[in-house]
Structure formats: C-alpha cells, structure tokens
N, C-alpha and C positions, 0 to 999 in steps of 0.2 A: 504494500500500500504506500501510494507517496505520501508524503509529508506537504504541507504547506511552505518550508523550506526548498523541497526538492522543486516543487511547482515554478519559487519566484528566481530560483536557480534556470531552472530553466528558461524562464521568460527574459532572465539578465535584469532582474527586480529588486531593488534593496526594499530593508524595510523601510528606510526612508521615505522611499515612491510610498509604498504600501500605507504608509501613516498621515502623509499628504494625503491619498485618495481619502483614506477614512475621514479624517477631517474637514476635507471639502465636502463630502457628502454626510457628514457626521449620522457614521455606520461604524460596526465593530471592523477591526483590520484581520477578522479573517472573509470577512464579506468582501470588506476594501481588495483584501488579495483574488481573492473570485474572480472579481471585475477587472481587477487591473491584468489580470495573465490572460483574461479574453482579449481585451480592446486591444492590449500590446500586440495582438495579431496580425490585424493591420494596420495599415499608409492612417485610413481615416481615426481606429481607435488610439494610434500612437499621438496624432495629431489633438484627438480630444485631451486623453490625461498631460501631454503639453498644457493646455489651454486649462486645466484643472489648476494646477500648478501656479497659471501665470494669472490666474483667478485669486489665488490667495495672494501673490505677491503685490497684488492690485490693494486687496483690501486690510494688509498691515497697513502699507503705504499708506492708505486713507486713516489710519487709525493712530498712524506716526508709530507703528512700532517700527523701527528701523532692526532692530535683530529676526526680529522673526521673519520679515522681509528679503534680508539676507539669507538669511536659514531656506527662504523658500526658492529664493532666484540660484543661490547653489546647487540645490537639491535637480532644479530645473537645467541645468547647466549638466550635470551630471549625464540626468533623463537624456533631453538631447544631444549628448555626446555619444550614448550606450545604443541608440537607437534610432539613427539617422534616416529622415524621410524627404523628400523635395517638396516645399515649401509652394 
C-alpha cells in the first residue's frame, strides 16, 4: 500500500506545496495531498496550484504580512522550478 509520502514523492511534492494547498483551500493536508498529486498531472492542474500559491502571496501582501508572503513566493519558486509548464 502507498503511503501519502510515496504519493507526493512521486508527484515531486513537498509538504510545503501540500500545506499551501490545504490552506488555500482550508482542508486537512491529507485531502490537500489528494488534490494536489491529481492536478500536478497536468499543463492546466500545475498551472492552477501555481495560481493557488500566488493567491496567498497576494493576500499576506494585502494583510502586510511580509514573512508569510515570502514563505509563500519561495515555496512558489520552488513549485515552478520542480514542474515547468509554458506559460
């Protein structure tokens, strides 16, 4: 049986992504992992959890948290380094 580790091993997933999703969608992060080892499937789903991501870095921004904003524009840095799509 896999593990929910071997899952985001597979997908090339941290739990970082994984904890991003869950908080954007404020779901537990083994649902968060669910959905994010689908969508990383494809062009369109890799483009969404992108846009998940640049959704929250949006809304520290707005709230002036400057760490958490970092924390999330890294995290998004990371995503689109591991998973390269044409824009």
């Amino acid at each position: 049986m896999l593990s929910i580790r071997d899952c985001l091993d597979y997908c090339d997933l941290t739990d970082e992504d994984v904890a991003i999703i869950a908080e954007h969608h404020d779901i537990p992060e083994a649902a968060a992992a669910q959905i994010a080892c689908g969508l990383v499937q494809s062009r369109e789903g890799t483009l969404m959890l992108t846009q998940f991501m640049l959704d929250l870095v949006d809304h520290a921004e707005e709230r002036g948290d400057r760490a958490r904003a970092k924390r999330f524009r890294d995290a998004c840095a990371r995503f689109i380094a591991s998973h390269p799509v044409s824009h």
